[in-house]
N, C-alpha and C positions, 0 to 999 in steps of 0.2 A: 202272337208268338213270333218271337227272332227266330229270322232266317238266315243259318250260319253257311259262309261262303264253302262250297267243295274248296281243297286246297292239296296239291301233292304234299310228303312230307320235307322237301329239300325245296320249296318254292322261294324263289329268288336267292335262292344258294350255289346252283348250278346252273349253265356247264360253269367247270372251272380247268383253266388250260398253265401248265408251268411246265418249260422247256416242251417234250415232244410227247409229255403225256396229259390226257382228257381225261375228269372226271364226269361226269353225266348221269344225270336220271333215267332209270329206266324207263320204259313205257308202261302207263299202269294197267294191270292184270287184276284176273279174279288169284287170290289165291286162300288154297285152303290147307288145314294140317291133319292127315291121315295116319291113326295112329291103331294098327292091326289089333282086334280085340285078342287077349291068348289063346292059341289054338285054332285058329282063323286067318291064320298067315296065307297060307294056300288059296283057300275060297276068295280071300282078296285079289290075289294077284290073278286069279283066275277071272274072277269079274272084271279088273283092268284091263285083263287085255279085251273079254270080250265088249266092253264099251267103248276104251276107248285105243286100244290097239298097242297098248304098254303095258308091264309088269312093276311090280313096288320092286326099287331098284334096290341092288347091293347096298352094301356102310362102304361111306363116300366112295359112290356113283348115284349118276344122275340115268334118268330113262326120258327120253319124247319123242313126241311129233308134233305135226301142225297142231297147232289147236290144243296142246296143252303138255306138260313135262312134268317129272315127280323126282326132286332133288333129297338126297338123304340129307337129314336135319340132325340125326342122333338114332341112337335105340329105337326100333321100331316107331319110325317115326319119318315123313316125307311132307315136303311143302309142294304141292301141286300150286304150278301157276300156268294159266290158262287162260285163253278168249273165253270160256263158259267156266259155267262152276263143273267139278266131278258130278258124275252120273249120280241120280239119286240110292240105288240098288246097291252101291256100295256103303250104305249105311250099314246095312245086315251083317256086315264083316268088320268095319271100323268104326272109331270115332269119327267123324268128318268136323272141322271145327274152319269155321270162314274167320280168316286171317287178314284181308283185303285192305283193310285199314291198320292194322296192326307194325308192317314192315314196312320201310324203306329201302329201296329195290336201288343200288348205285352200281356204275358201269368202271370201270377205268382199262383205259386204252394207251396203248402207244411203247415205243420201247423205253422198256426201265420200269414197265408197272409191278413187277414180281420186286424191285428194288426197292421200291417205295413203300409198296408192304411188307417187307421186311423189316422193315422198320417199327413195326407194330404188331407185327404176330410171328407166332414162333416156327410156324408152317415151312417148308421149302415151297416156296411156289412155283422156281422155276419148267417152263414147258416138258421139260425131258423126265420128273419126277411126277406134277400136278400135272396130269396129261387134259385134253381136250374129255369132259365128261365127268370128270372127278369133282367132289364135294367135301367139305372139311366142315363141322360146326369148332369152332376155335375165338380164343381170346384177338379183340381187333383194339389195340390199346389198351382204356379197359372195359372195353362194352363185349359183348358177346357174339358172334357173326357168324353169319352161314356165306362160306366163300365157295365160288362155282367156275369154272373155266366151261365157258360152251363153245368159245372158239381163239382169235386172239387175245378178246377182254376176260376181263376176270369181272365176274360179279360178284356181289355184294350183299347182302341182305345183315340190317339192323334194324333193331326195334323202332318204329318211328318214335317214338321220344330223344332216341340219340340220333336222329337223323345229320341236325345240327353239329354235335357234337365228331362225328365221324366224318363229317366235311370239314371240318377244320384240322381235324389228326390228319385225314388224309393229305389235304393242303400243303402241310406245315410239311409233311415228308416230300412232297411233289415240290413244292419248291426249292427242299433244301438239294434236292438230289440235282435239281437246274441250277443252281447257283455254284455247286461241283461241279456241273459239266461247262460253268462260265468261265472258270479258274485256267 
């Protein structure tokens, strides 16, 4: 039997750096997709916190702590990413669906990253609207994205198949916005 290489999705794509902004890989996580059975919303958020000391967060907001966070994805729906998987006892109240391989987890840092996406989604990003904890599921060119602010970066999540594809949108804006500040 072939033994296929483990591989992040953005391997040897990142980092990528244009003028004073960094694109990056995130560090890889367990992540899962938690989607509240109807009428079950409560008992979930009841179980999160007592496992693992958080609630299923508002639409766009995100909820953490050490050891694992629950970003709103859409409708009754949160992407847990985590050093462990969600507690198993919250099956009884949700779908649990293991995601892990599914997304490509991308960083962008530096001043001008809310300019660069701009460029590609229709979002305000800037800090004073998309505050620190907020979550957006939104068009990122034309792939589909879950964008997140947890502190000055903005994060990123695309399907890994467009992983590629979102490193080069993002690129193409990261350099044009450096080539305007060369002018």
């Amino acid at each position: 039997m072939a033994k296929l290489p483990e591989t992040s999705p953005a391997a040897g794509l990142l980092p990528l750096t244009h003028g004073g902004l960094t694109l990056s890989e995130g560090p890889a996580r367990r992540m899962w997709m938690i989607q509240p059975y109807p009428g079950r919303e409560a008992g979930l958020d009841a179980a999160l916190r007592d496992a693992h000391g958080i609630g299923f967060p508002e639409p766009s907001r995100s909820t953490g702590q050490r050891g694992g966070r629950l970003i709103w994805a859409g409708r009754a729906q949160a992407l847990w990413i985590g050093t462990a998987d969600p507690a198993p006892g919250l099956a009884q109240h949700a779908a649990l669906t293991d995601q892990s391989d599914a997304w490509a987890f991308l960083k962008l840092e530096g001043a001008g990253a809310e300019a660069a996406l701009a460029r590609l989604t229709p979002l305000d990003l800037h800090p004073s609207v998309f505050k620190r904890g907020h979550a957006a599921r939104a068009p990122l060119g034309h792939m589909s994205a879950i964008l997140h602010r947890r502190s000055a970066a903005l994060e990123l999540f695309v399907f890994r198949s467009m992983a590629r594809t979102a490193v080069h949108e993002i690129g193409v804006a990261m350099r044009s916005l450096a080539a305007r500040a060369a002018v």
